[in-house]
KOLROMI-715344 format. One record per residue (C-alpha): residue in one letter; x, y, z. Coordinates in steps of 0.25 Angstrom, whole numbers, plus 5000, padded with zeros to 4 digits. Example, Ala and Ser with C-alpha at 12.3 -4.5 7.8 and 13.67 -1.06 7.14 Angstrom:
2
A504949825031 S505549965029 
//
This chain:
115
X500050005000 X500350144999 X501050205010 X501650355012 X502350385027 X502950535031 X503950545039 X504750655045 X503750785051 X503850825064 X503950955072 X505051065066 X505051205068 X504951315057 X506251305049 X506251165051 X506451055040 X505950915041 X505950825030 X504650735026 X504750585021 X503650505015 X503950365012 X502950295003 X502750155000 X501850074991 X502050164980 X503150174967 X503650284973 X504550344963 X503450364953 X502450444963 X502150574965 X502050624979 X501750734988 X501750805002 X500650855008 X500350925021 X499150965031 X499051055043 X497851045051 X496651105047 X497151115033 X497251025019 X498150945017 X499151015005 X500150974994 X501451004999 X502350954989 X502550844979 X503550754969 X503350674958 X503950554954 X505050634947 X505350714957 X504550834954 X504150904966 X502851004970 X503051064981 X502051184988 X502251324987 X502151325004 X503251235004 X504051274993 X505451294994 X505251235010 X504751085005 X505250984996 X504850854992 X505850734986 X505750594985 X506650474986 X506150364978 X507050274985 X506550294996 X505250324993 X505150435000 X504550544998 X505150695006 X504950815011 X505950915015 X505451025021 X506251155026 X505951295031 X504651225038 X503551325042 X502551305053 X501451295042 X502151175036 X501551115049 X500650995043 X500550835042 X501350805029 X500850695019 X501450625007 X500750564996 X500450504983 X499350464976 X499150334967 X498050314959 X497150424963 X497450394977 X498150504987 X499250424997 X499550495010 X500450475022 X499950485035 X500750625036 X501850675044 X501850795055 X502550925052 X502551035062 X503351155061 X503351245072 X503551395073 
//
């Protein structure tokens, strides 16, 4: 079965960095697509950034420049580096994927970033 796990949130303060890991499995992982997403409470859950199978990557103009996405097909693992951390980045991060018209989630990761 699909599986997708994040690793690596926790508690940092503003000018922090921490680096997001999502492992996947049950997938070909070197020809997906994948993304990042986030949700803070009492707000939809947004696209924070994405890559393609070539490497290509999407990333959101909130996070631009903060944010990037990369991927280790050996590994199969998918990253998220992300620097210059703001308290508004505060939110549960998910990755995911979707095949056949069906959206794969992980159960998410805590990110809090403290004044």
């Amino acid at each position: 079965q699909v599986q997708l796990v994040e690793s690596g949130g926790g508690l940092v303060q503003a000018g922090g960095s921490l680096r997001l890991s999502c492992e996947a499995s049950g997938i070909i992982f070197r020809i997906m697509t994948l993304g990042w997403y986030r949700q803070a409470p009492g707000t939809q859950r947004e696209l924070v950034a994405t890559i393609t199978s070539g490497g290509s990557t999407n990333t959101a103009d909130s996070v631009m420049g903060r944010f990037t996405i990369s991927r280790d097909n050996a590994k199969n693992t998918m990253y998220l580096q992300m620097n210059s951390l703001k308290p508004e980045d505060t939110a549960v991060y998910y990755c995911t994927t979707t095949i056949r018209d069906y959206q794969y989630w992980g159960q998410g990761t805590q990110v809090t970033v403290s004044s």
